[in-house]
Every structure is written in structure tokens, then in C-alpha cells.
N, C-alpha and C positions, 0 to 999 in steps of 0.2 A: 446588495445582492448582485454577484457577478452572471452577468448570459454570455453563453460563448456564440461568437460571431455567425449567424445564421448560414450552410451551405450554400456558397456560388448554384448558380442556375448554369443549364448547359450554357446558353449564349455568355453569361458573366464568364463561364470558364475559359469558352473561346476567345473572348475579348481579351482578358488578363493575359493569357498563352499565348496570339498572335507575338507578339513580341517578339517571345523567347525563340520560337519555330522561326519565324526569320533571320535572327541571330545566328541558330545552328545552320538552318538551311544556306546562310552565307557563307557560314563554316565553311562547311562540308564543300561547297564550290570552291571558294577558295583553295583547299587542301587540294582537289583536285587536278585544278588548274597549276599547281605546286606541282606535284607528280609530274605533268609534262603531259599536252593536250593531247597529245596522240599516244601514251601509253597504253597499254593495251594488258592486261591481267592475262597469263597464262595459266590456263587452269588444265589439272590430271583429274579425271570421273575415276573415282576407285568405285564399283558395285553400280550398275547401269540397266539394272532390269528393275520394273516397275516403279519405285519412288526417286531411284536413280536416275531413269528416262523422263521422271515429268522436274525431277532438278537441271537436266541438261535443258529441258525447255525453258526452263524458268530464267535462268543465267542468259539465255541465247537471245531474252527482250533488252541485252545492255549490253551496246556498243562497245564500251572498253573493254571486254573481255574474251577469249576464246578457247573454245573446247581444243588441248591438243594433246592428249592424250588419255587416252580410255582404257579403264580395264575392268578384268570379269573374269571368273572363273570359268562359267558358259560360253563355249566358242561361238554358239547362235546368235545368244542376245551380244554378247559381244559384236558381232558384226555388225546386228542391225543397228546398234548403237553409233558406229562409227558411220554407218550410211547415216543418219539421224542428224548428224554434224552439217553434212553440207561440206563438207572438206576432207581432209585427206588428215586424220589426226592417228600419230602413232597408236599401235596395240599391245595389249600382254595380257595374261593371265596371272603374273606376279607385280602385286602392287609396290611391293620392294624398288623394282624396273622405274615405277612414275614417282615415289619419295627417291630416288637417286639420281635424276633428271636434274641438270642445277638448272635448265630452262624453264623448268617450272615453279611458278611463283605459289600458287597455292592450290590445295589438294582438297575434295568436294566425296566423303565417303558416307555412302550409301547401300553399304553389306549388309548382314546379320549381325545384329546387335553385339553377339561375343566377339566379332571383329575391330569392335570402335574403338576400343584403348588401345591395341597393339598400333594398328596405322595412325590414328590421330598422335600418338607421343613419337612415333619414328617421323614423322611429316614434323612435328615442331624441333623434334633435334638437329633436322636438316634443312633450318631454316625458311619451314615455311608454313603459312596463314592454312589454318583449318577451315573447314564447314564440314561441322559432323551433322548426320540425323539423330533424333532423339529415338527412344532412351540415348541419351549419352554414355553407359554401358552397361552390362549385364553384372556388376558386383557393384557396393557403394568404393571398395579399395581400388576397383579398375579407375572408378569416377574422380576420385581422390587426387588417385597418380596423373590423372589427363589434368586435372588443375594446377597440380605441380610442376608439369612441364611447360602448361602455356607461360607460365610467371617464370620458370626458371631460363626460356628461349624468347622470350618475350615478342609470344606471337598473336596474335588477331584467334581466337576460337569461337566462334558462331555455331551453338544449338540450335536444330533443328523445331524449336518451339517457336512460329512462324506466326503465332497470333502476339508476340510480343512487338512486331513490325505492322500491328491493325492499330490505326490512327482513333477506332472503337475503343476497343481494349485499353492503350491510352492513356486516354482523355477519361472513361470510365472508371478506371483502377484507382487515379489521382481524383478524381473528386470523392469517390468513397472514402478511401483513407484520411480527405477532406471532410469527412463526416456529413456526406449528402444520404445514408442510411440510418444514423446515429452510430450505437455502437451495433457490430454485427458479433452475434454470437455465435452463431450457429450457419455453417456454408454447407450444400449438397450439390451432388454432381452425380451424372448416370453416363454409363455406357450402354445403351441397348443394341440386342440384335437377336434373332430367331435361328438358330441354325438346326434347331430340333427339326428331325431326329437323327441325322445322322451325322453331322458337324466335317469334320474334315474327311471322314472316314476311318474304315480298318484296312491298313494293304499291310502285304506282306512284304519282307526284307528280298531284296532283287538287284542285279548290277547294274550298278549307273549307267546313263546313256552317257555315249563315249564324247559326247561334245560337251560333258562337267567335270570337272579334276574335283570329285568327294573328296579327296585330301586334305588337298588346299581349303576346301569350302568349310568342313571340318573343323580345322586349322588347332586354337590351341585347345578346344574340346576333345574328350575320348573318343578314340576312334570306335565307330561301329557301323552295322550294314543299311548301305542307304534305303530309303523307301521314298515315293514320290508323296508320299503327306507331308515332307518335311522340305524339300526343294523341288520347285520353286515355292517362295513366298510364304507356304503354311508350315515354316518354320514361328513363328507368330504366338502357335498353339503349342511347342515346346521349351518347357523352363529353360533346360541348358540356352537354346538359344535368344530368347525371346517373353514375351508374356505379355498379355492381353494389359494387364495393370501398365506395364510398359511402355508397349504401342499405343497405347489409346489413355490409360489414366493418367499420363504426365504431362496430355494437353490441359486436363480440365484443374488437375491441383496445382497445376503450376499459375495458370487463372485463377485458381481460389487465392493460396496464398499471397500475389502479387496486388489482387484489388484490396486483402484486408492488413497489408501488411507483414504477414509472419514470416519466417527464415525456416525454421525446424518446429516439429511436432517435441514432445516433451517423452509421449507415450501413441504406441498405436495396437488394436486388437482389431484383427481378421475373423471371418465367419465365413465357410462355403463349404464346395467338393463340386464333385460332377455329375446332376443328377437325373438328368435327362436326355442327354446327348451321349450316344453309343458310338464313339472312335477312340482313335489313341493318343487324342493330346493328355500334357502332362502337366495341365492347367484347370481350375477348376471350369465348369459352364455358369457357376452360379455364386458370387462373391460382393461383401460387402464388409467394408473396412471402418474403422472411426479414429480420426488423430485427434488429439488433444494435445493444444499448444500449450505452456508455459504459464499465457496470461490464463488459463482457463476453458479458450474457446474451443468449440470442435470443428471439424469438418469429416463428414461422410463422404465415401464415391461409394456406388453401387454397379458392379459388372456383371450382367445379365445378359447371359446367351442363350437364354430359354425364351425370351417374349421381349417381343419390339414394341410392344405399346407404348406411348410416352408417360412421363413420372409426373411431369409438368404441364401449366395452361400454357405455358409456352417456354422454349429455352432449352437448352440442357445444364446452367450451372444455376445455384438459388441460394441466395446472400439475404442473409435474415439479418437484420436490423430493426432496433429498437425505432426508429421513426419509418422506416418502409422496407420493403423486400424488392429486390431486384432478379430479374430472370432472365437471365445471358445463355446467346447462341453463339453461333460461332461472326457472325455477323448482323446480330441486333440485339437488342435487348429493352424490356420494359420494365417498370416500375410502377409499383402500385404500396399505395401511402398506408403506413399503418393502423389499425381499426384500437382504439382504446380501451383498454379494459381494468380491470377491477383496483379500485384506487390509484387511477393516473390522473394526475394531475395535468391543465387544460396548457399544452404548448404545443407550437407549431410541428405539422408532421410533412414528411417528402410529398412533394406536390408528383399527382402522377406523370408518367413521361416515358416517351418512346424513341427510341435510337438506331440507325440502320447505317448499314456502310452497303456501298455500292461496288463488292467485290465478291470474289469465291476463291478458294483454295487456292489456286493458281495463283490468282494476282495477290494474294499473302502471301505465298512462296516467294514469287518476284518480288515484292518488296523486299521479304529479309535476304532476298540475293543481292538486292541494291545497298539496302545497309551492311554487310558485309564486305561487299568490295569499294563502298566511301570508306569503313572503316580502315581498312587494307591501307588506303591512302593516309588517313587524319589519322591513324595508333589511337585512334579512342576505343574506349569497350563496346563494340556491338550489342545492341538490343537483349540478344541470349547471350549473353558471353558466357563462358563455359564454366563459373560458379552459378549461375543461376542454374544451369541447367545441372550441375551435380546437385544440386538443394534439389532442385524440383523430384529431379530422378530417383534421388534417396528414397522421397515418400513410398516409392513404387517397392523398391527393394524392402522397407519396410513392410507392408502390407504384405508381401510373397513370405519374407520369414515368418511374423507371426501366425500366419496361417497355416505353413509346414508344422511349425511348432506348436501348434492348439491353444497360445494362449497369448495374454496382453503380455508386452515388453517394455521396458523403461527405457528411452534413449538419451543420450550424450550427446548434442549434437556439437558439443565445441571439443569432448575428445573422438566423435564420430566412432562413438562403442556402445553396445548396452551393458544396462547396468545390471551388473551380479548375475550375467545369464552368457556362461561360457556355453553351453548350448547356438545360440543365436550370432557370439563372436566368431563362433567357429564358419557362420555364412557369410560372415562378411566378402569369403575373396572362394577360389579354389586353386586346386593346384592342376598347371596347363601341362597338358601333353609336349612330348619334348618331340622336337627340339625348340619352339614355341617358349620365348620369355617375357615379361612383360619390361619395357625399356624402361633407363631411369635416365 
């Protein structure tokens, strides 16, 4: 009778792994020290208000690099963005202006999601290293095309999925897929928050305040009349630009997927609407999706803007395994061993165990700014390199169609179509407001 080799313990994990982490972390110096000690990354902020400005800070904890040139559609935050520098870094309101810079080495975009594919494939046609935020874009075709271009200019693309760079995350994703849970069948994950009752609001259509070029901000969406629930930021809460499964579910399933191994869902069915929050987003308040992988297994996220109470004894992601379950936060996570039940047979279960990292958002940000510009230097794939982060974001994109559509979908994830539902093909992309094309 064959037994398969008992799961590493965290300390066996670290022990075994020291190794390897010094080998890279040699790497990665060396490649440096290649570059030439006083190189210095020149870096263009395309989009610099709010995740934008805490990406300028994040970059700004690493020497080799410098903010020189800033852009925004906003003349305000623009400004303050450039005081924020501490230098004198050129300005614009067209990002076109900093991808046609040949001084700048690599471009850090930070806009509204329907902006990611246009700038991120003009920045690699014109030779140079991306950091996009996630969603990595608002169609799975925009996502597609950004991975086609990074392989076709053969550039550095870094998703803005920043727990990929948690030394947590890690270490935990690899010993699970190690089989420290058994088999995991079954993952869940929540977005909570309260915004009842009134969520972003109801305003009325009104003229932009004269320091926003709505055009440009616009860009390859339909044009129509601005309202302040949409810019700044609570763009978020509208589909065309944004969505909650986007912003916030492509942290948590992109952690699902990566601790249990999957690539693509096989099929996904959405549940929701908007049933207690009285404003004009064009997203539901109340959403709950289910993928089902290939091999069988599911994963839930649940997006709940009606009640902030937690779902969990602790965590927000919950990895079900046949020897224990695990409960991951953004920075700890515990386990607890699973309980026996009806004709199991007596073998060893995950010994309980708790895990913390000594960081917060920021110093995850910094780190994937670190890994990004080693990568810049060594041409290795970064952490998020920009297939993961099109895998991950697909989920999202799935979950918004089936939902529009009322019902479960069959996906393709190796022709990236679904099956026999010309309905659902038809969401895969849109057609952009001219003069707006997407680059090839």
C-alpha cells in the first residue's frame, strides 16, 4: 500500500525554500549590479489621483528609480501629484505626451479600468516595461490583446495584484498545492461593506468642472453627460468603466486560484441585482457567483454591499480541504484540522497553525514595485505578469456576463469563448468611440 509523503510543516517549508530564495535573491543582485550601479528607472505616472498617488509613494521607497513625468486628466490632482514628487517632473493631460518620451523607460498606469488596454499596448509598442493596476481591463478581448503585446514587444508587464509580492501568500499557496489541506474542493471568498442606504448617490447630469478634460477621461467609451458619482473614483460603481467584482474580486480569486492550483473555470453562474441601495450605479449591491473548474472543484465569492458583518471566524478567503480548512486575510491566516466524519478512515489531519506577515497595503505595494523594477533589469516574468493577471481578471468578466445574462455559461478557456452562447460572445469586447482604437 502506497502513502503519499506527509505535508512539509511551515518551518520544513522554510528550511527546504531558504535555498532557493537565496539563489534568486542573488539573482536578482547580480542582474542589477549588470544594469550599472547608478541606473536609475525612469518612470511616466499615467492616472495619479488616489491608487495612483499611493503607487507614486510606493515606487518613491526605491532608490533606483524616479517619478519624471506625471499625467492626469485633472489639472488639480495633477498638480498636486507633481508637488508629491519632490522634483520638478514634466506634465500633461495626454498620456500619449509620456508613451512618446523615449526618456522614459517605463510607464505605471493608474486610470479607469476602460483606459488599461489602450495605454498599456501603446507603452509596449513603444518599447517600454508596464505596471498596470488591476482589473487588468474592462473586456476579456482588451485582456487578451495586452498579453499579446507584452510577448509580441517583449516587455516586463506587472499586474497590479500586489499580494502576489506577500512572502505569506507565497509560502502558503505552495504548500497547499503541496497538499498541507488534502484535496481542496471547495474555496470562498467575500467582499463586504455597508453602503445602505444611499451608496454613491442619485446626482444629476451637470458640466464638468473646468480643471477635467470629461473627454479625454471618457476616452474610448460613449460619450455622455458627466455627473460627480462617476469622477472622481466612484467610477467603481459603473459597468462601462469599472465593477466591484473587478476592483475588489480579482484580489481574492486570483488567491483562490493560485493557492489551489486552477488556470480557468470550465463554467460560471451569477446571482444578484440591487436591492437595497437607492443610487445610480450600474452594478448590482448584492452578488454571488460560483465557478466550477474542469477537475470538478468550485469556488464562490460573494459581493455584499448591503452588510459588513464578517462571513468568517476569521479571514476573508476559506479553502476547504479534505484534511483542514484554511482562513486567509490579506496578511495572516489560520488553520484548523479537519473534524472526521461518517466512514473515514483514521489518518493523519493538518495540524492546526497560524501565520502572519508583519505588513499592510502599502508595504505589498512596495514590494510588487520592487519586483517589478528587478524584473525591468533580470527580463524575468514578474510576480503578476500580465497572463496571470488576464486569467485572474477573466473570472471577473465572467461573473458580470453571467449575471447580465440570467444564467450559467460554458467557457473555453483555451479558445477564450463560450460555448454555444452567441449571446455572451457578443460581451466579450465593445465597440470604442472614434477616434479611440485599440493598438495591435
Amino acid at each position: 500500500m502506497s502513502h503519499r509523503p506527509a505535508p512539509l510543516s511551515r518551518r520544513q517549508f522554510q528550511k527546504s525554500a531558504s535555498t532557493t530564495f537565496v539563489l534568486s535573491a542573488a539573482t536578482a543582485a547580480s542582474s542589477a549590479r549588470a544594469a550599472g550601479s547608478n541606473d536609475r528607472v525612469s518612470l511616466g505616472f499615467i492616472g495619479v489621483a488616489n491608487r495612483g498617488g499611493q503607487l507614486m509613494k510606493a515606487f518613491a521607497e526605491h532608490q533606483d528609480c524616479s517619478p519624471d513625468y506625471v499625467c492626469d486628466v485633472d489639472s488639480k490632482t495633477l498638480e498636486k501629484a507633481a508637488k508629491q514628487t519632490g522634483g520638478s517632473p514634466k506634465t500633461t493631460a495626454d498620456f500619449r505626451k509620456v508613451i512618446d518620451d523615449d526618456s522614459i523607460d517605463a510607464i505605471v498606469i493608474a486610470t479607469p479600468d476602460h483606459w488599461h488596454a489602450i495605454q498599456c499596448i501603446s507603452g509596449c509598442a513603444a518599447g517600454k516595461d508596464v505596471y498596470v493596476e488591476k482589473p487588468l481591463a474592462v473586456t476579456i478581448h482588451e485582456g487578451r490583446a495586452m498579453v499579446d503585446a507584452a510577448r509580441k514587444y517583449d516587455r516586463i508587464v506587472q499586474v497590479g495584484t500586489h499580494r502576489r509580492s506577500s512572502g505569506l501568500y507565497q509560502e502558503l499557496s505552495q504548500r497547499i498545492q503541496n497538499g498541507l489541506l488534502g484535496k481542496v474542493c471547495m474555496s470562498r471568498a467575500f467582499r463586504l461593506s455597508n453602503m445602505a442606504p444611499d451608496g454613491i448617490g442619485r446626482r444629476p447630469a451637470m458640466t464638468p468642472p473646468e480643471h477635467l478634460d470629461w473627454d479625454m477621461w471618457l476616452g474610448p467609451r460613449a460619450e455622455r453627460p458627466y455627473q460627480d458619482n462617476i469622477a472622481p473614483y466612484k467610477f467603481r460603481w459603473w459597468q462601462d468603466y469599472s465593477s466591484q467584482m473587478g476592483n475588489w474580486g480579482v484580489h481574492y480569486l486570483d488567491a483562490i486560484r493560485w493557492c489551489i492550483g486552477e488556470e480557468a473555470p470550465s463554467s460560471v453562474c451569477a446571482m444578484g441585482g440591487q436591492f437595497a441601495i437607492d443610487d445610480d450605479r450600474t452594478i448590482p449591491d448584492t452578488m454571488e457567483v460560483t465557478f466550477q473548474f474542469p477537475s470538478g472543484r468550485l469556488a464562490v465569492f460573494g459581493q455584499y454591499e448591503t452588510s459588513g458583518n464578517p462571513m468568517m471566524p476569521t479571514g476573508e478567503i476559506e479553502l476547504r480541504g479534505t484534511l483542514g480548512t484554511a482562513y486567509v486575510s490579506e496578511r495572516a491566516y489560520e488553520i484548523i484540522p479537519e473534524r472526521r466524519g461518517q466512514f473515514a478512515t483514521e489518518h493523519p489531519m493538518a495540524k492546526p497553525e497560524k501565520g502572519t506577515e508583519d505588513s499592510n497595503n502599502h508595504h505589498l505595494t512596495s514590494n510588487h514595485a520592487r519586483n517589478f523594477l528587478d524584473c525591468m533589469r533580470s527580463r524575468r516574468q514578474p510576480n503578476a505578469d500580465v497572463e496571470i493577471g488576464h486569467r485572474s481578471t477573466t473570472f471577473c468578466h465572467l461573473a458580470n456576463i453571467s449575471l447580465k445574462l440570467g444564467r450559467r455559461l460554458q467557457w473555453d478557456a483555451d479558445a477564450e469563448r463560450f460555448v454555444g452562447d452567441d449571446d455572451a460572445n457578443a460581451m466579450l469586447h465593445y465597440e470604442y468611440r472614434k477616434p479611440w482604437k485599440l493598438p495591435v
